[in-house]
C-alpha positions in Angstrom: 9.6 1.5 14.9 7.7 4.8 16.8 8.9 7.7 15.6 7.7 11.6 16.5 6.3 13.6 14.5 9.5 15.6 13.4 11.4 12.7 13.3 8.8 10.8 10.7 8.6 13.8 8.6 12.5 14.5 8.6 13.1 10.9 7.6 10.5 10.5 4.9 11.6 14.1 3.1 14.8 12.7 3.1 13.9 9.1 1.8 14.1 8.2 -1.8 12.5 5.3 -1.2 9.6 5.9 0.8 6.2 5.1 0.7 3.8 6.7 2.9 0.6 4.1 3.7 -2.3 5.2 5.8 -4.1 2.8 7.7 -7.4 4.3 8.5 -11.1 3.7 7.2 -11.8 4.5 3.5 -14.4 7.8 5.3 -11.6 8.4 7.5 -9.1 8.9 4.5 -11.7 10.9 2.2 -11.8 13.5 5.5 -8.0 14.2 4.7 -4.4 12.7 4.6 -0.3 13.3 4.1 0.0 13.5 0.6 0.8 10.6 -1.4 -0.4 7.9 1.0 -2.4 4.6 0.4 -5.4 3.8 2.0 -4.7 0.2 3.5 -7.6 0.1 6.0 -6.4 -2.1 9.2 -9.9 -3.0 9.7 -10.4 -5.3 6.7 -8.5 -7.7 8.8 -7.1 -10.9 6.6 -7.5 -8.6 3.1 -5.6 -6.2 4.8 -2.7 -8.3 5.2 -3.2 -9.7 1.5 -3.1 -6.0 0.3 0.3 -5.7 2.2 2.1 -8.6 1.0 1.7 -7.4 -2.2 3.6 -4.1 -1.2 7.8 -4.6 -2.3 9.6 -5.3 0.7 12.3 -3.6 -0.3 10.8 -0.5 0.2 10.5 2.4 3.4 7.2 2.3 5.3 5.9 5.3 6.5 2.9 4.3 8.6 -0.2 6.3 10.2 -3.5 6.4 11.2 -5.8 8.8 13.5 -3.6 8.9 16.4 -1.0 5.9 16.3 -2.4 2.9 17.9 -3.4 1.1 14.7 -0.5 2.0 12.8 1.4 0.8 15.7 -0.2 -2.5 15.1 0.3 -2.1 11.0 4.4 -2.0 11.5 3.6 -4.7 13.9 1.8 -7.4 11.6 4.1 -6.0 8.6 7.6 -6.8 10.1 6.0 -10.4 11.0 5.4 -10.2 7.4 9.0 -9.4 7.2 9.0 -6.1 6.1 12.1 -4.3 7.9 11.8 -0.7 7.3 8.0 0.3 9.3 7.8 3.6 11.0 4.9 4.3 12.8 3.9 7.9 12.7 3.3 8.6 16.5 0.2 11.1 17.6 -1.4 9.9 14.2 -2.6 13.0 11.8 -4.6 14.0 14.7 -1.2 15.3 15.8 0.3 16.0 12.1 1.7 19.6 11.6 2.7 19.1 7.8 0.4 19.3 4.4 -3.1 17.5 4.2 -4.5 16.6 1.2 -8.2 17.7 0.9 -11.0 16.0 -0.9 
């Protein structure tokens, strides 16, 4: 599910049982993210979707990348993978007004 920026922020302060996973390149990630994330690069393709089956389904997905067309396609492939709670970060962090986490 697409949701704005204030939306995806209001939601996720307010979730318990959140998890925040970022979906860009391992160089992308070290130039900054939301805090907390995981780095789950879309890009490694099949090992990509190994690294998200492991993830407990159970669980609230709080999706991004640079500017929200591959996280988009992450909440995609993860509710295929039967995952129902995916919410993709729209405008990316390109667009993110909250905290960033620094390297």
């Amino acid at each position: 599910m697409d949701l704005d920026q204030v939306s995806w922020n209001n939601q996720l302060i307010n979730d318990s049982n959140a998890v925040i996973i970022d979906v860009r390149t391992e160089e992308e990630f070290s130039e900054g993210f939301i805090p907390g994330a995981l780095n789950i690069d879309i890009y490694k393709g099949q090992g990509f979707v190994y690294l998200i089956e492991e993830l407990d389904k159970s669980k609230n997905y709080y999706v991004y990348c640079k500017a929200g067309g591959r996280s988009a396609q992450a909440c995609s492939i993860m509710n295929q993978l039967g995952f129902k709670s995916a919410f993709n970060l729209v405008g990316g962090i390109m667009k993110w007004q909250g905290e960033i986490v620094l390297l």
